[in-house]
C-alpha positions, -999 to +999 in steps of 0.1 A: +126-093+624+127-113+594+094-117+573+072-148+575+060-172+601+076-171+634+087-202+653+055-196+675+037-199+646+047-232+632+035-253+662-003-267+648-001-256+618+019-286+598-004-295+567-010-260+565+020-236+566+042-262+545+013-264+518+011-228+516+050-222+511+051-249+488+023-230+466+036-196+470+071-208+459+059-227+428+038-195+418+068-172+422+090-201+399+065-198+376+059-161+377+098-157+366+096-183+339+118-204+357+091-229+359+070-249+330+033-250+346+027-275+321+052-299+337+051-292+375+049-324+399+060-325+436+072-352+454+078-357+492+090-387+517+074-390+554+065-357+563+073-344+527+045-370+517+021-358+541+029-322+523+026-334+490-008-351+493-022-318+517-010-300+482-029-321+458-060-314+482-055-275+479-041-266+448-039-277+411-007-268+403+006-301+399+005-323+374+009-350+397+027-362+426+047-391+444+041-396+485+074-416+499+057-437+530+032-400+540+012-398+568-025-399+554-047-404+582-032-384+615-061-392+645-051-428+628-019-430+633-014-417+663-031-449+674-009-472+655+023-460+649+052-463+676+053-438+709+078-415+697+058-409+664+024-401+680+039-380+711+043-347+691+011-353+666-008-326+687+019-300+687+023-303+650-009-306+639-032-295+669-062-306+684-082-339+675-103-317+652-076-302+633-058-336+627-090-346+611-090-316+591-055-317+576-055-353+570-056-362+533-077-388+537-108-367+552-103-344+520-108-366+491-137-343+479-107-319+468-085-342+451-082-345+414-046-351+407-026-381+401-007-398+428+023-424+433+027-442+463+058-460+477+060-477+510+079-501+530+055-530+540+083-531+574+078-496+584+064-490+621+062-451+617+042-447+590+022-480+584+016-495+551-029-493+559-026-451+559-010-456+520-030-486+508-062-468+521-060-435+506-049-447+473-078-473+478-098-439+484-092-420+455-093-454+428-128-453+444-134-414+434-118-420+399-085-402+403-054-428+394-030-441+422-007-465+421+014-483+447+046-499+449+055-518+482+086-530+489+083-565+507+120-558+527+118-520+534+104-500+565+103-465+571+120-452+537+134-470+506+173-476+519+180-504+499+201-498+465+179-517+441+149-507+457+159-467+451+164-477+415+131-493+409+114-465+431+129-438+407+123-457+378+085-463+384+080-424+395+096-412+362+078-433+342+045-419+362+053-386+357+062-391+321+025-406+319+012-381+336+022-355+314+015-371+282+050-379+275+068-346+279+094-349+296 
């Protein structure tokens, strides 16, 4: 039996098991010098996004990250994005109370790193209110966040020129970010 969680395991536990592999995998980088711990960010799109900002809540690894169109608010979108999106919340996440609780929006107490958002002012999965919210959120705690919203995107950043000022803006944030080193 291999080591590690178990299929069983995974179902109401996303925003936690991700987060803790994500950790455990930048320590052992680290740990084996194949990793700068000066000049670690993370980045993550949709589900990744949720991840990364669950990450920023637990750990301060990072630098600082970029959140592709994340969920931020789960009990909240299960009222407002489409059926197919708010179906399987519960099973990946669990009950009400744990939806609450992994939510990076109900754990701004935690937060002190950096964050980049980018979101498609189209997108019916993961609307535009969860990202302007929580990087209104943490501008009100002091931490810096910035946004870019693309006016003819939805649910990811598809669009060739759109990519290119997406990557262009997150580089030069995590160039900031880390005073330049890059």
């Amino acid at each position: 039996m291999p080591d590690g969680p178990t299929a069983s395991a995974w179902p109401a536990r996303w925003g936690r098991i991700d987060v803790e592999d994500v950790i455990a995998l930048t320590r052992s980088l680290v740990a084996r010098g194949l990793a700068d711990p000066a000049r670690l960010f993370v980045r993550g799109q949709s589900a990744g996004g949720f991840t990364v900002l669950n990450l920023l809540a637990t750990t301060r690894l990072f630098r600082a990250g970029a959140s592709l169109y994340g969920v931020t608010d789960a009990p909240h979108l299960a009222t407002r994005t489409h059926r197919f999106e708010c179906g399987y919340l519960g099973w990946l996440l669990g009950d009400a109370q744990s939806q609450r609780d992994c939510s990076p929006i109900h754990r701004l107490d935690t937060f002190t790193t950096p964050v980049i958002f980018f979101q498609g002012n189209h997108d019916s999965v993961v609307v535009p209110e969860q990202t302007l919210s929580m990087a209104e959120a943490l501008h009100r705690r002091g931490i810096p966040a910035r946004v870019m919203l693309f006016d003819d995107e939805g649910h990811g950043i598809r669009q060739p020129h759109n990519r290119c000022r997406m990557i262009a803006a997150e580089m030069h944030f995590f160039l900031e970010q880390g005073n330049g080193q890059g």
